[in-house]
N, CA and C atoms as an extended XYZ file, in Angstrom:
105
Properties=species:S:1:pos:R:3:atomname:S:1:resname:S:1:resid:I:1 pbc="F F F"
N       -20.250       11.048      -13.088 N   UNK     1
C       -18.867       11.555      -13.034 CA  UNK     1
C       -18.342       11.472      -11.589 C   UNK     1
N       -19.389       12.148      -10.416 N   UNK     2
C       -18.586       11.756       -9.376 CA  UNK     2
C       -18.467       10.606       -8.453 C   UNK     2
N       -19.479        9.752       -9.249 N   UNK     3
C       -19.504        8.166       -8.290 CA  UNK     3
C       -18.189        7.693       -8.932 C   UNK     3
N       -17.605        7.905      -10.508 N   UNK     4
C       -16.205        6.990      -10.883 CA  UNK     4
C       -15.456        8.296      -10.517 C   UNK     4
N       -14.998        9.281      -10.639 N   UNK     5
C       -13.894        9.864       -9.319 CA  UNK     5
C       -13.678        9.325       -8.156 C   UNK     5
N       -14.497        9.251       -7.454 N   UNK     6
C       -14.823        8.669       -6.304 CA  UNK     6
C       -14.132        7.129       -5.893 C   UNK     6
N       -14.734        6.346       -6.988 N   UNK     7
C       -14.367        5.391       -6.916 CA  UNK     7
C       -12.325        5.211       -7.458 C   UNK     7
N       -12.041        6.143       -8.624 N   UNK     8
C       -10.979        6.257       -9.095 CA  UNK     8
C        -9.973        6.575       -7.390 C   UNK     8
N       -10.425        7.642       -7.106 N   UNK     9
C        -9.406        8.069       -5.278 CA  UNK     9
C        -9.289        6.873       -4.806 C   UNK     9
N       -10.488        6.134       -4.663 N   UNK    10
C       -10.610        4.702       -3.890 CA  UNK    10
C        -9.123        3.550       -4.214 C   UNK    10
N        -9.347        3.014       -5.416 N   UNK    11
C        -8.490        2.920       -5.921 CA  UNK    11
C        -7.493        2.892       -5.385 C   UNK    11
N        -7.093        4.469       -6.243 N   UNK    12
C        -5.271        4.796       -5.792 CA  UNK    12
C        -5.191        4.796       -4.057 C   UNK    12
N        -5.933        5.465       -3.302 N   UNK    13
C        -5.610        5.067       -1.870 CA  UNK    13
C        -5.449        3.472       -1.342 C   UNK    13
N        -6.249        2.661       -2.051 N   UNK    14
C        -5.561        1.083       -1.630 CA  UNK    14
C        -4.524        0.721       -2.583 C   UNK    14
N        -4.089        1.468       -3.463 N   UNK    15
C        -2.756        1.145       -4.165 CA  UNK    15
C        -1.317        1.345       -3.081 C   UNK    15
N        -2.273        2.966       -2.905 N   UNK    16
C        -0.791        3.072       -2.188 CA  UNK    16
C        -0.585        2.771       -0.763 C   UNK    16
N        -1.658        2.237        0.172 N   UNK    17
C        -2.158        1.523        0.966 CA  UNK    17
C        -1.167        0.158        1.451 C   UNK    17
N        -1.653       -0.500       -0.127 N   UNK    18
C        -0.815       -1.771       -0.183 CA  UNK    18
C         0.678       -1.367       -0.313 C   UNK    18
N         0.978       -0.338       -1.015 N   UNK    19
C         2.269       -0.294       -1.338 CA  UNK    19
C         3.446       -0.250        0.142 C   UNK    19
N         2.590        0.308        0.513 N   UNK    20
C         3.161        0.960        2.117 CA  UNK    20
C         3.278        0.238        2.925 C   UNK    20
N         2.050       -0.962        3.000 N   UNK    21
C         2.282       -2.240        4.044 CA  UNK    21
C         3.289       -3.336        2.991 C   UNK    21
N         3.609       -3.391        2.324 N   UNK    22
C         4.515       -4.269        1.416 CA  UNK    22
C         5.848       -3.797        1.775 C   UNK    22
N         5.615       -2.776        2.045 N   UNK    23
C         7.408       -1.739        2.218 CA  UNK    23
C         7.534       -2.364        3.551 C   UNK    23
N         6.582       -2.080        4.569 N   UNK    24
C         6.775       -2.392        6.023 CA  UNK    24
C         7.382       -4.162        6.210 C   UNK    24
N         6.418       -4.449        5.732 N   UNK    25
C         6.608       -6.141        5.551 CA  UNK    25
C         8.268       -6.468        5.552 C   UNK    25
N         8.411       -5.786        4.084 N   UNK    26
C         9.764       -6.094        3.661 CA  UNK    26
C        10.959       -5.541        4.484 C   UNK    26
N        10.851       -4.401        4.904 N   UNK    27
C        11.372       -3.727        5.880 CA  UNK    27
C        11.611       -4.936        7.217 C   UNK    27
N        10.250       -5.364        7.776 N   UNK    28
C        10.537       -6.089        8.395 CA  UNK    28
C        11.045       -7.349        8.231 C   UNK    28
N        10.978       -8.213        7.510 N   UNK    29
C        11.694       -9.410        7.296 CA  UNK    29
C        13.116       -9.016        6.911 C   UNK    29
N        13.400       -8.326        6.422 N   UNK    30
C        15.195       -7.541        6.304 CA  UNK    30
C        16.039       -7.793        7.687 C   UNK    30
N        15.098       -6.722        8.503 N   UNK    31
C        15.791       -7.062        9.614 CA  UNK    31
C        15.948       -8.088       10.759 C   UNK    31
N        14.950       -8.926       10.674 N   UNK    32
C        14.823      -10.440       10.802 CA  UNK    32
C        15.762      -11.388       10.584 C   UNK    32
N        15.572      -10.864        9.340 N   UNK    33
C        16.753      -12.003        8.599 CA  UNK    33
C        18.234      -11.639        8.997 C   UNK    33
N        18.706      -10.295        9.836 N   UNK    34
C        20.166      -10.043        9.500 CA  UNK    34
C        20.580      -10.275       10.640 C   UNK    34
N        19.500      -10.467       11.515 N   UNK    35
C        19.580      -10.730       13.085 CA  UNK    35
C        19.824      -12.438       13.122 C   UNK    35
């Protein structure tokens, strides 16, 4: 039970990990582009 919890946190922390550098990314090429 607590090695797949464990692994489940894992998971969602590189979900939202990625989600966050995808935002930045995009964030940055936005303003790239308007310049």
């Amino acid at each position: 039970m607590g090695t797949t919890n464990l692994t489940i946190m894992l998971i969602y922390a590189l979900v939202i990990l990625a989600m966050v550098v995808g935002l930045f990314v995009l964030d940055t090429v936005h303003h790239r582009s308007n310049k």
